[in-house]
N, C-alpha and C positions, 0 to 999 in steps of 0.2 A: 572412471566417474567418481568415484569416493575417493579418489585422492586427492582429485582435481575441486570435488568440492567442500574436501576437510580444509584443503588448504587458502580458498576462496575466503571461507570462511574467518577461519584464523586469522586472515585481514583486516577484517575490517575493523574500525577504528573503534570501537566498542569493547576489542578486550582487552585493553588498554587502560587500569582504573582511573588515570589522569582522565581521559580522553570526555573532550567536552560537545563533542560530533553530534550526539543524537539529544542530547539536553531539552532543547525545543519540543523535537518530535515525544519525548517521553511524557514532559509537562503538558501537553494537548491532550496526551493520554491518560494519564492522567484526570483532568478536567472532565474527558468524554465516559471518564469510567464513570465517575461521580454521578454527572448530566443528561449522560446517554444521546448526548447533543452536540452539536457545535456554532458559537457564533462567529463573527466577522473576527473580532480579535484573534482567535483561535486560529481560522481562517489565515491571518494575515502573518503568521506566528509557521503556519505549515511553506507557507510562500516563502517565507525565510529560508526555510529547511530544505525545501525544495530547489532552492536558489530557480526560482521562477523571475521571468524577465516582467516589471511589473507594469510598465510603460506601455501599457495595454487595450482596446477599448472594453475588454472583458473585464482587468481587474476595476474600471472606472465604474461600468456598471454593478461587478459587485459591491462596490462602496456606495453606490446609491442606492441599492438593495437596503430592504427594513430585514433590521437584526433580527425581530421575530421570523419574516419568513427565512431567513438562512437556517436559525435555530429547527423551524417546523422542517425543514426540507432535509437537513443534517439527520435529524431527531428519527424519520422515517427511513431514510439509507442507511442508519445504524441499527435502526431493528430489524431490521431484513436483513442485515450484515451476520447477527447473531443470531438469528436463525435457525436453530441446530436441528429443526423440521427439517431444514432444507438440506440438501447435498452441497457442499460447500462451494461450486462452480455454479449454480442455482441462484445460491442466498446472491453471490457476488454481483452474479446479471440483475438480479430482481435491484440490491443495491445500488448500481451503477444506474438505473432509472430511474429511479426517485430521484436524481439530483440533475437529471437531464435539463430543471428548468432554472438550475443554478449558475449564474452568469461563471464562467471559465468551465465548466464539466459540461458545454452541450456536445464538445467533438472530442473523441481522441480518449485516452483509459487514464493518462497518467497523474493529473492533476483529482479527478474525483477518486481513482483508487488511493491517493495520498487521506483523500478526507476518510475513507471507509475505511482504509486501515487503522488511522487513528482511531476510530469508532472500534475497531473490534480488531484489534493485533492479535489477535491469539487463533483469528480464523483467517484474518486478512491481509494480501501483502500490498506493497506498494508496486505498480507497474512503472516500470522502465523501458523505452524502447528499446535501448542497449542490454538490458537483464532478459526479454523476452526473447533476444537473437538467441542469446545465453544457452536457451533453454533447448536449439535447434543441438548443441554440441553434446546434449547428455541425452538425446534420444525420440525428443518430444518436438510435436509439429507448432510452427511459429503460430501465436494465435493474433495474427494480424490484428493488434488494437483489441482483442475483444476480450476484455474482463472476464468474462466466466470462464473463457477458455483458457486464460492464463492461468486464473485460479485452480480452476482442475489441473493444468500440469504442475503449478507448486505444490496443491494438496498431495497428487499424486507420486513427485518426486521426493519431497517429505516423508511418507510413507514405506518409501522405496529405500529412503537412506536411512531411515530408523531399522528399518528389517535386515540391511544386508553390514550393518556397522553396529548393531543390539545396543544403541544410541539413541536416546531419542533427540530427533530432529524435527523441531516445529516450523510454522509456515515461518515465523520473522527469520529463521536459522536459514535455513532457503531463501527467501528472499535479501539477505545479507552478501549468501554465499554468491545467487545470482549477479547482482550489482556489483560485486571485486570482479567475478570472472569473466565480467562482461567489460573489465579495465576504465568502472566508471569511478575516475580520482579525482576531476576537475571542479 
């Protein structure tokens, strides 16, 4: 397992100081550090990053969404995100509802954990369905779509790999290592 995921890791295109991969995703972070929020630009800016198909009737309705309420609905999924009350599988579910009435995050993990990560990377990862199979190979049971339970086995693999490598390994380090090992390149 710590081999498999030093070397996942060491993939991905980020330690690379050319490497212009996460740019986007940083700049949002950026923004949400500041903001503690996120609007539509931001929004449309993670769609990028996500390479989301945008020909949608979700993303249509997010564009007819008022930029205040994305802001207000962002603004609450990221303080629930940081949370540090909460156990970090906890904050995630609490997170991942507050955005449930945001046009693209009513179904499925992968799109609203992209906005809650931005809100709070340093607790939050991004879900992949291909990074969550991932996670069946290092030990941990699939969390069928469901954000907190994913989040618990990042947190807790993170944990795991800072302990047995005296490394420390944060959630974005796992969630990096997840998405190489999971062969997501396209």
């Amino acid at each position: 397992m710590i081999a498999d995921l030093s070397e996942a890791r060491a993939k991905y295109p980020d330690d690379d100081a050319d490497s212009p991969y996460d740019e986007v995703f940083l700049e949002v972070i950026a923004r949400a550090e500041q903001s503690g929020e996120l609007g539509k630009s931001d929004i449309g800016a993670l769609m990028l990053w996500k390479r989301l198909n945008l020909s949608t009737r979700w993303a249509t309705e997010l564009n007819q969404t008022p930029d205040a309420k994305v802001r207000q609905l962002t603004r609450d999924a990221i303080a629930r995100a940081r949370d540090t009350s909460l156990a970090t599988g906890e904050a995630a579910g609490q997170a991942r509802t507050a955005l449930l009435h945001l046009p693209g995050c009513r179904n499925g993990a992968a799109f609203a954990s992209t906005i809650i990560a931005a809100g709070a990377p340093d607790r939050m990862a991004v879900y992949d369905r291909r990074a969550a199979a991932a996670l069946v190979s290092f030990g941990h049971v699939h969390p069928k779509f469901n954000y907190s339970k994913y989040m618990t086995s990042v947190n807790e693999l993170a944990h795991e790999m800072t302990e047995k490598t005296a490394q420390p390994w944060s959630i974005r380090d796992i969630d990096k290592a997840l998405f190489m090992h999971a062969g997501v390149t396209d």
